[in-house]
C-alpha positions in Angstrom: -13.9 45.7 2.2 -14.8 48.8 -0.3 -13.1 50.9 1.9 -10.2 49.0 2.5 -9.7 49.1 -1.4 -10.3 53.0 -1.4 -7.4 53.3 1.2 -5.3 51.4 -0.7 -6.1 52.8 -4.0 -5.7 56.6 -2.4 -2.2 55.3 -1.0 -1.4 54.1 -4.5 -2.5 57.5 -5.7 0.0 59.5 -3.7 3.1 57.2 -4.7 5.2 58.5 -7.3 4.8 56.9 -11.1 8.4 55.3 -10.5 6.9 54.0 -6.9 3.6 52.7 -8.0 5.2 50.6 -11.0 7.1 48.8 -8.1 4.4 48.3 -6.0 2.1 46.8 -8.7 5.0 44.6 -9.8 6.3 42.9 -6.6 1.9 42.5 -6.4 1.8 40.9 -9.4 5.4 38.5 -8.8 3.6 38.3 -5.0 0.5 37.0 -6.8 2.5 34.5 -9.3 4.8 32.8 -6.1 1.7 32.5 -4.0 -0.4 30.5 -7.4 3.2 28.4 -7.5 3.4 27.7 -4.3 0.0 27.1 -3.1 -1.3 25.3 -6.5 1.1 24.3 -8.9 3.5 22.8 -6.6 1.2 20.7 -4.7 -0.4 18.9 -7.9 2.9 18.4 -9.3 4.2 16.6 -5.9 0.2 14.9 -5.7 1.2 13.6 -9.7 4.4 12.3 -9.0 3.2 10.5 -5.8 0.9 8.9 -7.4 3.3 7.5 -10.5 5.1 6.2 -8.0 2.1 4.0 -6.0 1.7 3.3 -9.6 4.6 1.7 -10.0 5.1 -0.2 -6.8 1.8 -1.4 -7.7 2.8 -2.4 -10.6 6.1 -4.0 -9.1 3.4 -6.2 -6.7 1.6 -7.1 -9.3 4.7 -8.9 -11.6 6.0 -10.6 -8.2 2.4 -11.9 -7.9 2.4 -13.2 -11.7 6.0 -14.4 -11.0 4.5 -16.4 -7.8 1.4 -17.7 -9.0 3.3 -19.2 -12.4 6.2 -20.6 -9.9 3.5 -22.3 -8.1 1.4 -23.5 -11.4 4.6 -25.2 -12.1 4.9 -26.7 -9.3 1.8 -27.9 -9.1 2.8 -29.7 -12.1 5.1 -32.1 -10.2 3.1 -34.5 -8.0 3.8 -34.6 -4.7 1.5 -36.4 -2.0 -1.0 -34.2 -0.3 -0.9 -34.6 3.8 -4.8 -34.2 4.1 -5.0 -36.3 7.7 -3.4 -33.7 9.9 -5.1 -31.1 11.9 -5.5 -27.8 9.7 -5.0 -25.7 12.6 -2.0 -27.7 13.6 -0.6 -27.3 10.2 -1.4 -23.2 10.0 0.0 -23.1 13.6 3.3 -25.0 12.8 4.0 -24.0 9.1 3.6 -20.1 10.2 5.8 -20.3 12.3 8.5 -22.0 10.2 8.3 -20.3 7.4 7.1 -16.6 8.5 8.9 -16.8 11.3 6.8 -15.7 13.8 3.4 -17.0 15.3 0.2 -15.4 14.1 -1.1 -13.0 15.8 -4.2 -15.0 16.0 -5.7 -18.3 14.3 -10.0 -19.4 14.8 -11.1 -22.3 14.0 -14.6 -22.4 11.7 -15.3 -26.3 11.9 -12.7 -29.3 11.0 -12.0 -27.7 7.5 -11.6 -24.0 7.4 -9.2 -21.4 10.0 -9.3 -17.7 10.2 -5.3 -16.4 10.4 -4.0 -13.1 10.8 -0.7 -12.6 10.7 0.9 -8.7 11.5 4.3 -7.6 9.5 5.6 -9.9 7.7 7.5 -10.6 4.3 4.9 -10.3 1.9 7.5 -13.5 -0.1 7.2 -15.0 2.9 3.3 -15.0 3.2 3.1 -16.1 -0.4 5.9 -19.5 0.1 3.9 -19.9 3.3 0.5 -20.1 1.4 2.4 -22.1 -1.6 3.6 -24.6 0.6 0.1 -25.2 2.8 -1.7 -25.9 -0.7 1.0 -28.4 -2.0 1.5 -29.7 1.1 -1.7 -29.9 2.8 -4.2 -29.0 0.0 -5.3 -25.9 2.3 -5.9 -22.9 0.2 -7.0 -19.2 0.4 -10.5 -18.8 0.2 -10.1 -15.1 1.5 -7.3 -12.6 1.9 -7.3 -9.1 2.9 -3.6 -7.9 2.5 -2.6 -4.6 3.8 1.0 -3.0 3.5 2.4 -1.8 6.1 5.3 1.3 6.4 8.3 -0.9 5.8 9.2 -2.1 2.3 7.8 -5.6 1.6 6.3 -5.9 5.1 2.4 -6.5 5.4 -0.4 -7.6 7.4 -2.9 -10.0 6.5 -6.0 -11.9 7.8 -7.1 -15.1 5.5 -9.9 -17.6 5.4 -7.9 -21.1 4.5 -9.9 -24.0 3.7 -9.0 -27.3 3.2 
């Protein structure tokens, strides 16, 4: 390494004055493009990425409080509960009415609880889907792991409902 630096130091050293000042310049705006491009950049790109999961997090996060208060007030009207039908009859037919598609699969866990997983669907779909099974049929959530998937507003989820 030393005497790669005394090479280039002796090269320096035969360039003219006028020479060297251009070669020690384009080094130094070299040097400046290479911290731009290699550091500052990719933080400022990294920064505004994550503003923007930020605020499509946030965005989930309103449509959620705009569900959950939807369904508190419709909880408020009383509606009979359907408790005598078969939960995984009900799971089966109401997912595929209103998400429009069959789970991907459904397991029973005794008379009164079904593990579902569904694969890309409408997250508002998943939610009027779970809104109608607890007014309907008294089956809630107990569990729900909800992951989104590449397309806007499309996710996959598996739940734990209980009746």
């Amino acid at each position: 390494m030393n005497a790669n630096i005394a090479r280039l130091k002796e090269w320096l050293a035969q360039l003219a004055p006028r020479e060297r000042w251009m070669v020690l310049l384009c080094a130094v705006v070299v040097g400046f493009a290479v911290l731009y491009g290699g550091i500052w950049q990719p933080l400022v790109k990294a920064q505004k990425q994550r503003e923007e999961a930020l605020v499509s997090a946030r965005q989930v996060a309103g449509r959620i409080e705009e569900l959950a208060a939807l369904s508190q007030a419709s909880a408020g009207r009383s509606r009979p509960v359907d408790r005598t039908s078969s939960i995984l009859g009900v799971v089966d037919q109401g997912a595929r009415n209103t998400l429009g598609k069959q789970p991907t699969r459904i397991q029973p866990e005794g008379d009164r609880e079904v593990k579902v997983w569904v694969e890309d669907v409408s997250f508002d779909n998943l939610l009027r889907w779970l809104q109608e099974l607890e007014l309907r049929y008294g089956i809630h959530a107990q569990t729900a792991e909800i992951e989104k998937q590449s397309a806007p507003g499309v996710v996959s989820a598996q739940l734990s409902l209980v009746r």
